[in-house]
DSSP file (Angstrom, degrees, kcal/mol; ACC not computed):
  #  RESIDUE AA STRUCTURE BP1 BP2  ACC     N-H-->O    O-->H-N    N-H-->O    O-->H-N    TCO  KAPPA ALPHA  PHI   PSI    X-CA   Y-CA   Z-CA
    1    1 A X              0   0    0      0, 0.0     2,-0.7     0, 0.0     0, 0.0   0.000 360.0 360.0 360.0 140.0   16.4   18.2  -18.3
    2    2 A X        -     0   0    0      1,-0.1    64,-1.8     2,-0.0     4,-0.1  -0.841 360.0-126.2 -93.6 108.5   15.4   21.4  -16.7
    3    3 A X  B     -A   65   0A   0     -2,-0.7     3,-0.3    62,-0.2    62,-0.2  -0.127  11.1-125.1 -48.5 126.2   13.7   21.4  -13.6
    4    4 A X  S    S+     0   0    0     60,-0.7     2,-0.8     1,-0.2    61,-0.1   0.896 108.9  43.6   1.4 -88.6    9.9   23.4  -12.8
    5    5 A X        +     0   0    0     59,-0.4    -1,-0.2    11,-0.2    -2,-0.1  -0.688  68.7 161.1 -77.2  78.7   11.3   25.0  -10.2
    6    6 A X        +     0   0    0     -2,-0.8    -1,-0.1    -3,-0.3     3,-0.1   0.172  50.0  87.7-119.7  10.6   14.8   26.5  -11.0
    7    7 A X  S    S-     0   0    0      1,-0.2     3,-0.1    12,-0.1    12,-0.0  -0.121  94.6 -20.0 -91.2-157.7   15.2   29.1   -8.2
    8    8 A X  S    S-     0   0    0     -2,-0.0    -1,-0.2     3,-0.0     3,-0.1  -0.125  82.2 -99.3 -48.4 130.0   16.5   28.7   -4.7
    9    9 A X        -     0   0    0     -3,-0.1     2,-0.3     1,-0.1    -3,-0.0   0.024  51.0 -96.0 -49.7-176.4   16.4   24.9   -3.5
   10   10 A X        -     0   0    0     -3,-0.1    39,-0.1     1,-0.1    -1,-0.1  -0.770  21.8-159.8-103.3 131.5   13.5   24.1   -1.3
   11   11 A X  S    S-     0   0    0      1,-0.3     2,-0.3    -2,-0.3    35,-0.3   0.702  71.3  -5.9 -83.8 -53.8   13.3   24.0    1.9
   12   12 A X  S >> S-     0   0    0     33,-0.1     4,-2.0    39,-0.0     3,-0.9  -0.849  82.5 -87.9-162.7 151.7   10.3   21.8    2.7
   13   13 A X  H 3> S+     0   0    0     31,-0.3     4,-1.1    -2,-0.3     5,-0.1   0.664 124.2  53.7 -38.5 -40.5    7.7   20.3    0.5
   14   14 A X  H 3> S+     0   0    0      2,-0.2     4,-0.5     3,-0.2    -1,-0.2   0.502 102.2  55.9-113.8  26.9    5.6   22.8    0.5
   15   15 A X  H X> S+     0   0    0     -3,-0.9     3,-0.7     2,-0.2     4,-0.7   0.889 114.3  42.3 -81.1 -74.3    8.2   25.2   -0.7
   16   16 A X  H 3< S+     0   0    0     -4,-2.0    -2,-0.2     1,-0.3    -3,-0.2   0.397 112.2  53.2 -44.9 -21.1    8.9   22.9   -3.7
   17   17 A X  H >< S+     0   0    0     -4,-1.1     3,-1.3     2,-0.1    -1,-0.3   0.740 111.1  47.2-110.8 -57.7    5.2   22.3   -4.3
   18   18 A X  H << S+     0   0    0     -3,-0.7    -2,-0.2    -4,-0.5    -3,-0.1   0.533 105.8  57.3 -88.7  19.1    4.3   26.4   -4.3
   19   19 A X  T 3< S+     0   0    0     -4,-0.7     2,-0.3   -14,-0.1    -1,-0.2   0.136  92.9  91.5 -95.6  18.7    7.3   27.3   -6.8
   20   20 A X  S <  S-     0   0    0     -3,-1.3    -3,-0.1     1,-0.1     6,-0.0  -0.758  91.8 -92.8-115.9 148.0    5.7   24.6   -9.6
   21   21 A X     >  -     0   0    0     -2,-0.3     4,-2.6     1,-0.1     5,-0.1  -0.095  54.5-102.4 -42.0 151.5    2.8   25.7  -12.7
   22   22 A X  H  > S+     0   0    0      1,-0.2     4,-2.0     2,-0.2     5,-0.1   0.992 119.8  50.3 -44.5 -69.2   -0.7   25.1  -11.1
   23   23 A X  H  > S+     0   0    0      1,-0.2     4,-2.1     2,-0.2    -1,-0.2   0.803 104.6  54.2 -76.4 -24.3   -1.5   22.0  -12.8
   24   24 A X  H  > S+     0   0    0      2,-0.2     4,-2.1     1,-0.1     5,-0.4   0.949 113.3  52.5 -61.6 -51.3    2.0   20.1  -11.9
   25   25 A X  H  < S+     0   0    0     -4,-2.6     4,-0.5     1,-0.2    -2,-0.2   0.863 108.5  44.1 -23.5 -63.6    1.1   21.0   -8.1
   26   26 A X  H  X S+     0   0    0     -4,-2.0     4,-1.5     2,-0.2    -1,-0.2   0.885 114.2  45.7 -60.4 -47.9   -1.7   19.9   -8.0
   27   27 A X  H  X S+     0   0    0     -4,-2.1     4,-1.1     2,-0.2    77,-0.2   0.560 120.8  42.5 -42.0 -23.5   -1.0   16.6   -9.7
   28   28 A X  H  X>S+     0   0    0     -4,-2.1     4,-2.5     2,-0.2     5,-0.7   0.535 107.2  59.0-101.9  -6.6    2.1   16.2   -7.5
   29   29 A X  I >>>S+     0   0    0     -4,-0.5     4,-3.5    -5,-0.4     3,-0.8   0.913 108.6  56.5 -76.1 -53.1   -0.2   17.6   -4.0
   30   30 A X  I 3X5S+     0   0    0     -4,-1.5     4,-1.5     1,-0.4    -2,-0.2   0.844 109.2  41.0 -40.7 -58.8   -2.2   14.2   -5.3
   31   31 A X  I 3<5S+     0   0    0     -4,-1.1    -1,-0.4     1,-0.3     4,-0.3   0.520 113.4  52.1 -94.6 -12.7    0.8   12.0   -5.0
   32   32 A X  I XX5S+     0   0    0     -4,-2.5     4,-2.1    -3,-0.8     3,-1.0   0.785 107.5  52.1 -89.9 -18.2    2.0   13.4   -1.9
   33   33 A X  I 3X<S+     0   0    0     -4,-3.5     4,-3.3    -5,-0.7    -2,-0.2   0.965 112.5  44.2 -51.2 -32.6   -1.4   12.9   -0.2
   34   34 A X  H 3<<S+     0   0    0     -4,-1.5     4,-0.4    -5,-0.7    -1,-0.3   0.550 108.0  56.7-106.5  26.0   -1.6    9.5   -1.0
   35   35 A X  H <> S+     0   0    0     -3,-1.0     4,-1.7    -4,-0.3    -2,-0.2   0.763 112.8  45.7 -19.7 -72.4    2.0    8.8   -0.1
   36   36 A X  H  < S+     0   0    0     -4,-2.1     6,-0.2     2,-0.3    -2,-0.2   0.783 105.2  56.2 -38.3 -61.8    1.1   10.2    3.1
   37   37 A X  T  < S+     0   0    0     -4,-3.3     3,-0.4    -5,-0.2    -1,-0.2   0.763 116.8  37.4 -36.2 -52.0   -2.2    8.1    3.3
   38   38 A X  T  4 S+     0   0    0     -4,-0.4    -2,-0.3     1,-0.2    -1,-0.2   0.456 129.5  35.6 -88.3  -1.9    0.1    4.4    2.8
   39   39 A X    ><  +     0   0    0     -4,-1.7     3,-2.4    -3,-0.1    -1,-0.2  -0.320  63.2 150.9-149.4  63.1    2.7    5.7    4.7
   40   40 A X  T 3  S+     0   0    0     -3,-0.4    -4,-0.1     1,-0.3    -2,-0.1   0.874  83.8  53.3 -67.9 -11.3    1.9    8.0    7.8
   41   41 A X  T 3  S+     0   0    0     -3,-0.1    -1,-0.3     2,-0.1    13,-0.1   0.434  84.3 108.1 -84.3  -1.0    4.8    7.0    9.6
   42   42 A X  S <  S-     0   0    0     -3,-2.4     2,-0.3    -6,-0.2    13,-0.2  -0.512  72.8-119.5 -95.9 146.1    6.9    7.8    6.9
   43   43 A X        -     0   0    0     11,-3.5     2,-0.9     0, 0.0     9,-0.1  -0.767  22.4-146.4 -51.8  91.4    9.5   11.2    7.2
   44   44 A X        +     0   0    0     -2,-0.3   -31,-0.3     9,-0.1     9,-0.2  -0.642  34.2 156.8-114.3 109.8    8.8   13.8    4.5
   45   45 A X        -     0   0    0     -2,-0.9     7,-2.1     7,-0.2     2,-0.3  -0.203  47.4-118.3-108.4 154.6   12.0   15.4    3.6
   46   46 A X  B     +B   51   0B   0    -35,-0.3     3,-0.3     5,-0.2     2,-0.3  -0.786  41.0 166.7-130.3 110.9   13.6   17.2    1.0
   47   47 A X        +     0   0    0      3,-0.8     3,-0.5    -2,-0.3     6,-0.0  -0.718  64.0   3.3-128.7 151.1   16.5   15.3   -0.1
   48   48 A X  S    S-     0   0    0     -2,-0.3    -1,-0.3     1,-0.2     0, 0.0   0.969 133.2 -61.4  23.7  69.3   18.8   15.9   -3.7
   49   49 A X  S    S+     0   0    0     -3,-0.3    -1,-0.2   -39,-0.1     2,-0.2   0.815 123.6  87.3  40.2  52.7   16.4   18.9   -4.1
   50   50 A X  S    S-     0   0    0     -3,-0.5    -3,-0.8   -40,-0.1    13,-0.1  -0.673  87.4 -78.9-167.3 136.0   13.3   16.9   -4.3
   51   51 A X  B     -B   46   0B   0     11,-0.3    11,-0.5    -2,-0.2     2,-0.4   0.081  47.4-179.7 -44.3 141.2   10.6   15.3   -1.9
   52   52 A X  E     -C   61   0C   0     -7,-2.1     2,-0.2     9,-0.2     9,-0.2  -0.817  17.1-153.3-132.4 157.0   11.8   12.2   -0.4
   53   53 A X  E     -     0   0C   0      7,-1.9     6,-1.2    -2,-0.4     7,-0.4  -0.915  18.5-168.3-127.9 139.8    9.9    9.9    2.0
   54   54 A X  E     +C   58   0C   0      4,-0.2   -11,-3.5    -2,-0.2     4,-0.2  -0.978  20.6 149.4-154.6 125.2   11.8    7.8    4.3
   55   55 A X  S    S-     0   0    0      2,-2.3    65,-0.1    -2,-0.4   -13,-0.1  -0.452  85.3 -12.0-167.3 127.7   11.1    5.1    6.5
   56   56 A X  S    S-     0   0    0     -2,-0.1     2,-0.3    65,-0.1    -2,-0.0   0.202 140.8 -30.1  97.5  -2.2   13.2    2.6    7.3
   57   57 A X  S    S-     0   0    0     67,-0.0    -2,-2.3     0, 0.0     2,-0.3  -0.819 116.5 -24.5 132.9 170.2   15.4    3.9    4.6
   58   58 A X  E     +C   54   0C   0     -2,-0.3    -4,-0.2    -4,-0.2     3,-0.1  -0.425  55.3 174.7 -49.5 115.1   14.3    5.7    1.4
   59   59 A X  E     -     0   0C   0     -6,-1.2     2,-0.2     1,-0.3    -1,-0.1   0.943  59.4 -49.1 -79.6 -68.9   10.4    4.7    0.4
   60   60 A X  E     -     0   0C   0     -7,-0.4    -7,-1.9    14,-0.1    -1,-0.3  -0.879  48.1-158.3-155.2 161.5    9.9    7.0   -2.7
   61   61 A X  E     -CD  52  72C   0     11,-1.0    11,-7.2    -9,-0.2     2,-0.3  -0.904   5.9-155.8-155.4-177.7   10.1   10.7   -4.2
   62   62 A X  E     - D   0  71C   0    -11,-0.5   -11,-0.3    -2,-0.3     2,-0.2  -0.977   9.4-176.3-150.5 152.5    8.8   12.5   -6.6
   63   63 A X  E     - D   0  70C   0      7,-1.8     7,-1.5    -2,-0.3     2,-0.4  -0.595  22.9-124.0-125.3 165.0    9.7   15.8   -8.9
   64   64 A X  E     + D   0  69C   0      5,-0.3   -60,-0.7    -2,-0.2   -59,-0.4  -0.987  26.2 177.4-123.3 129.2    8.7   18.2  -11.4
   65   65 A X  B     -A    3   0A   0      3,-3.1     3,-0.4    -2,-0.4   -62,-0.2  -0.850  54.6 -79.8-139.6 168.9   10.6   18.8  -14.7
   66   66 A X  S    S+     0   0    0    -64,-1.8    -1,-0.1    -2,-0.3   -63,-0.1   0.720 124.5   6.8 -46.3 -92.3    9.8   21.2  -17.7
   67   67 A X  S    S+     0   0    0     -3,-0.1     2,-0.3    32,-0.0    -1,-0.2   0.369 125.4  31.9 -70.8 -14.0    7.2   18.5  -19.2
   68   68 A X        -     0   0    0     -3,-0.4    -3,-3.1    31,-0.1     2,-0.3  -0.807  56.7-143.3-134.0 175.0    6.7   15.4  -16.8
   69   69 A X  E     -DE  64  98C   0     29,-1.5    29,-2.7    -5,-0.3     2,-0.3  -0.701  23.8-158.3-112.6 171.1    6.6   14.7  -13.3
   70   70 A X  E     -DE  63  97C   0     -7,-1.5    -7,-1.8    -2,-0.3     2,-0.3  -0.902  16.3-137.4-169.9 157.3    8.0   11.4  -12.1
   71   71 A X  E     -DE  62  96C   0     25,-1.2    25,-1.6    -2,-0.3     2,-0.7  -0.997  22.2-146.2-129.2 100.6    7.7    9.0   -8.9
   72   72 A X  E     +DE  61  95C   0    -11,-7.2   -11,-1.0    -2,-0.3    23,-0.2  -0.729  21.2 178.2 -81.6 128.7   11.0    7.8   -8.0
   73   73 A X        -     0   0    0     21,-1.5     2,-0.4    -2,-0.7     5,-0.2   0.411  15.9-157.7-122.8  32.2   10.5    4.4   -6.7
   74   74 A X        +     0   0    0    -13,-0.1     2,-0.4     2,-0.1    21,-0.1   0.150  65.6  82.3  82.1 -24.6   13.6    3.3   -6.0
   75   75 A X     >  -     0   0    0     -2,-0.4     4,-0.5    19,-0.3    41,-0.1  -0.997  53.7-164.0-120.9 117.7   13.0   -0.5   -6.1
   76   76 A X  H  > S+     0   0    0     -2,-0.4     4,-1.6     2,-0.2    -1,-0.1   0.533  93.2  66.2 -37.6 -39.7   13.2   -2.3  -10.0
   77   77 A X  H  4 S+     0   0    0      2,-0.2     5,-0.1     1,-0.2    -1,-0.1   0.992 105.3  32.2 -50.0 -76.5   11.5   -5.2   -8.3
   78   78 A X  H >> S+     0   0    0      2,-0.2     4,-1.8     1,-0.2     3,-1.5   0.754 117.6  57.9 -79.8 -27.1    8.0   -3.5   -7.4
   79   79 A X  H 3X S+     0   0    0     -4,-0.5     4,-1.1     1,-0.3     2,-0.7   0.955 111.6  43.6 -79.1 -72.3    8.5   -1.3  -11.0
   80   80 A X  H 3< S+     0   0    0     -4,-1.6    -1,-0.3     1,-0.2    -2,-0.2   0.457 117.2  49.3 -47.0  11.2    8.7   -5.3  -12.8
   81   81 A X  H <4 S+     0   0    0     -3,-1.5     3,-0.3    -2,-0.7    -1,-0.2   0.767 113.7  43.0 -77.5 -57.6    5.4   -6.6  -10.4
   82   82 A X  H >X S+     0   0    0     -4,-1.8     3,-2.1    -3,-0.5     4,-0.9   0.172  83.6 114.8 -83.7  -5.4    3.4   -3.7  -11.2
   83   83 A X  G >< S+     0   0    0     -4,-1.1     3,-1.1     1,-0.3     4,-0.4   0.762  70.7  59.0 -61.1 -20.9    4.2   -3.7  -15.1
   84   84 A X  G >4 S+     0   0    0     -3,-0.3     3,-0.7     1,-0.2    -1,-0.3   0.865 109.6  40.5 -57.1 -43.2    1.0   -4.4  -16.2
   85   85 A X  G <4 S+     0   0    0     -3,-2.1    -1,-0.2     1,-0.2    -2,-0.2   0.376 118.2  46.0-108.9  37.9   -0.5   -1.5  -14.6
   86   86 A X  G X< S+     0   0    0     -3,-1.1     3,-2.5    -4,-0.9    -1,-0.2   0.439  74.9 111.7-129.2  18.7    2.0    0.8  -15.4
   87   87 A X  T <  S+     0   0    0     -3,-0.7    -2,-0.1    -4,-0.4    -3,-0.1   0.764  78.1  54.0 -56.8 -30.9    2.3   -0.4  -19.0
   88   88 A X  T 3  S+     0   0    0     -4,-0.3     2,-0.3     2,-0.1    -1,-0.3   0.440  98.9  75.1 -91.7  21.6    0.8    3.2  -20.2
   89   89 A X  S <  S-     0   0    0     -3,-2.5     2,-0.7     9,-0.1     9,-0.1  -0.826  86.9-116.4-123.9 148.6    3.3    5.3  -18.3
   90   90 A X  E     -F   97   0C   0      7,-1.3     7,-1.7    -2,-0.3     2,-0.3  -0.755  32.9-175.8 -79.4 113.4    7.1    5.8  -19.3
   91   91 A X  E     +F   96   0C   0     -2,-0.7     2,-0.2     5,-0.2     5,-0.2  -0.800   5.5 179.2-112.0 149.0    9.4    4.3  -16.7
   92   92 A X  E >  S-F   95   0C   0      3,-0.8     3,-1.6    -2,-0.3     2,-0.4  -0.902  72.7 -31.0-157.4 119.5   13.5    4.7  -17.0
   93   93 A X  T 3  S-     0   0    0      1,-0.3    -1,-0.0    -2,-0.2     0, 0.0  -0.482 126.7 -28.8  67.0-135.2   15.2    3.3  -14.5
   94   94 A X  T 3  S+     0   0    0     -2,-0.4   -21,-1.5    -3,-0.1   -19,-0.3   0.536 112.2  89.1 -66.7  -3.9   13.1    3.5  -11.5
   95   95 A X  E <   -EF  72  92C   0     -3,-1.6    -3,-0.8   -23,-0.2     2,-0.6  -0.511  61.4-144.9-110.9 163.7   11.2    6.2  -12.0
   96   96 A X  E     -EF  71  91C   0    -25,-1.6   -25,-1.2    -2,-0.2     2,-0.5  -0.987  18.1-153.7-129.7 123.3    7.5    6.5  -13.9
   97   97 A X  E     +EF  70  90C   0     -7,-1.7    -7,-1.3    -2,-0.6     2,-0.3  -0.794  25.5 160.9-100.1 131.8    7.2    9.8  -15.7
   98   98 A X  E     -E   69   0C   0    -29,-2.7   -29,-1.5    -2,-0.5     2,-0.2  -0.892  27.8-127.6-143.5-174.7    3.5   10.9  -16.1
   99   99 A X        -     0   0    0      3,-0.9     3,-0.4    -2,-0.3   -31,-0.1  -0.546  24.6-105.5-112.8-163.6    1.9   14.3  -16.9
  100  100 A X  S >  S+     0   0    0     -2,-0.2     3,-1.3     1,-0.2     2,-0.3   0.965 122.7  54.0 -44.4 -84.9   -0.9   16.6  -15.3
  101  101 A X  T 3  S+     0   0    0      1,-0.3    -1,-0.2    -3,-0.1   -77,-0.0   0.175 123.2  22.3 -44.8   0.4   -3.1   15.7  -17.8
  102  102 A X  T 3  S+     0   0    0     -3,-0.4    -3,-0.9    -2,-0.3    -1,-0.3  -0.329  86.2 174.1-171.6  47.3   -2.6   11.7  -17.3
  103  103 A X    <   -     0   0    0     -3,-1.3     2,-0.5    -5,-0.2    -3,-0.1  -0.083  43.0 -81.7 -58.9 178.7   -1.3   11.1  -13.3
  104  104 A X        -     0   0    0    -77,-0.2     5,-0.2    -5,-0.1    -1,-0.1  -0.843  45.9-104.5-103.5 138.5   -0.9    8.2  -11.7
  105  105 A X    >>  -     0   0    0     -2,-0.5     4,-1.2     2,-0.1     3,-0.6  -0.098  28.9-132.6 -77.0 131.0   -4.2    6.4  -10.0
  106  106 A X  H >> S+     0   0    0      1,-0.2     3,-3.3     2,-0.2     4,-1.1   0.925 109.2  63.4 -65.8 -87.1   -3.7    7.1   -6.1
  107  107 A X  H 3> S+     0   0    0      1,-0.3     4,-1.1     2,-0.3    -1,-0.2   0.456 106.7  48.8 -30.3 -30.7   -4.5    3.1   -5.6
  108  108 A X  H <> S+     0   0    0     -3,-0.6     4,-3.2    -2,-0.4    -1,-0.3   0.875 109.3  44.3 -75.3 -38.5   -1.1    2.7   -7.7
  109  109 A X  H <X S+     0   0    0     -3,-3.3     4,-0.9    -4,-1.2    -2,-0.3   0.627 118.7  50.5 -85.2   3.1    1.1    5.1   -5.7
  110  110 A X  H  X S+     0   0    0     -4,-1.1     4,-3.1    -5,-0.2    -1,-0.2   0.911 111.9  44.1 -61.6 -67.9   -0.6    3.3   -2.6
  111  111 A X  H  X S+     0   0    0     -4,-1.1     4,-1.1     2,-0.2    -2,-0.2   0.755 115.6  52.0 -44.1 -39.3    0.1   -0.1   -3.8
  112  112 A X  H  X S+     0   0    0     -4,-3.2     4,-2.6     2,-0.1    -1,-0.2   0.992 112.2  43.1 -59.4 -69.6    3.5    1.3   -4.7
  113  113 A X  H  X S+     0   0    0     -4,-0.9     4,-2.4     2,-0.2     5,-0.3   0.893 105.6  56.6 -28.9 -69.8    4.2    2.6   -1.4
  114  114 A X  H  X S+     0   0    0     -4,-3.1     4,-2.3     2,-0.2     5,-0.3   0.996 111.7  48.5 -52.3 -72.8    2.9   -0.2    0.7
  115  115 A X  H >X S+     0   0    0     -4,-1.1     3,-2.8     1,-0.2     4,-0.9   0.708 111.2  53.4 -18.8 -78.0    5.8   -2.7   -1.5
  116  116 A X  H >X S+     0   0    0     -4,-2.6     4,-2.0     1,-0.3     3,-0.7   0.597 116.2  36.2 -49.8 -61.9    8.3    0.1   -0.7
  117  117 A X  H 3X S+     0   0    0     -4,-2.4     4,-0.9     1,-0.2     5,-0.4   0.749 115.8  49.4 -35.6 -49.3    7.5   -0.2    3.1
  118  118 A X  H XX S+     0   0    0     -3,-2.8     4,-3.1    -4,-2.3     3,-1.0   0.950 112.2  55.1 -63.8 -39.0    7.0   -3.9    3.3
  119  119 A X  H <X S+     0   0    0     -4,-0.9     4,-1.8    -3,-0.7     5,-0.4   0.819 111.2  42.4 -81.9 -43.4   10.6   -4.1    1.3
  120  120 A X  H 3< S+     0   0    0     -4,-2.0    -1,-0.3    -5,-0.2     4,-0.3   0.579 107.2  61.3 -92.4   8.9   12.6   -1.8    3.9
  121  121 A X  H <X S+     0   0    0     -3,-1.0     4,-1.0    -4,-0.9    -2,-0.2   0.657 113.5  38.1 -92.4 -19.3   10.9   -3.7    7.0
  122  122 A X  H >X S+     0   0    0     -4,-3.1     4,-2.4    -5,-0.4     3,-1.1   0.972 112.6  48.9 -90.8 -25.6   12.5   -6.8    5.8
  123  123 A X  H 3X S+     0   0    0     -4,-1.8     4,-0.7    -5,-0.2    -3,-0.1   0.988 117.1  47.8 -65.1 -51.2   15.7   -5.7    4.6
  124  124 A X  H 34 S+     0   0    0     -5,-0.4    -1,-0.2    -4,-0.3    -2,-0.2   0.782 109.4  52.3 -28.2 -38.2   15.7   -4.0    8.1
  125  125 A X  H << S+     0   0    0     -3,-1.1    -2,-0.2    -4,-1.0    -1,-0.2   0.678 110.5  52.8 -95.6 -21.1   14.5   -7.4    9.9
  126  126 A X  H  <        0   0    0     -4,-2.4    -2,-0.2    -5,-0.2    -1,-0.2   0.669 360.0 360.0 -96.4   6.7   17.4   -9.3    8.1
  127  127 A X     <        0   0    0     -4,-0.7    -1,-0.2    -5,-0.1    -2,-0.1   0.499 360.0 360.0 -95.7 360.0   20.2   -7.1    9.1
């Protein structure tokens, strides 16, 4: 698939965020704000050319490609908790592809987030 943004990697977030169409921006500015919101402590990076969040380890990132956007979330566990409310979204492998036009409810990518956090302070607390 062919990425949004297909010029010179990114730098920063909000390099990668002002090379994308208006409406994928905006939809992906949503998901990092409330990243941000469930996780202020969290690092925000741009790692294999795409925002990452990191604390403790990898929490989440999330991209833009020619037709979807997606939320990697890393974890198969929290994606099989949450299927119910992510039953109208496509997920492949970890990740939940959604559009502009149909994002994902900030109170999910919260709920997502907070797992992802709780999941690397224990794997953290058991090493």
């Amino acid at each position: 698939m062919e990425k949004a943004a297909k010029t010179i990697p990114a730098k920063t977030v909000d390099e990668y965020l002002r090379a994308l169409p208006e409406a994928m921006r905006t939809a992906l500015e949503t998901i990092r704000q409330s990243i941000k919101a469930a996780a202020p402590q969290a690092e925000e990076v741009i790692s294999y050319r795409i925002p990452t969040y990191k604390y403790r380890g990898p929490l989440v990132h999330f991209a833009a490609f020619k037709d979807h956007c997606s939320l990697i979330v890393v974890s198969k566990s929290i994606l099989e908790i949450l299927e119910q409310e992510l039953q109208s979204y496509k997920i492949s492998g970890t990740t939940i592809h959604f559009s502009p036009e149909k994002p994902l409810p900030v109170s999910l990518v919260k709920k997502i987030v907070e797992a992802r956090i709780e999941e690397n302070e224990d794997r953290n607390a058991a090493n």
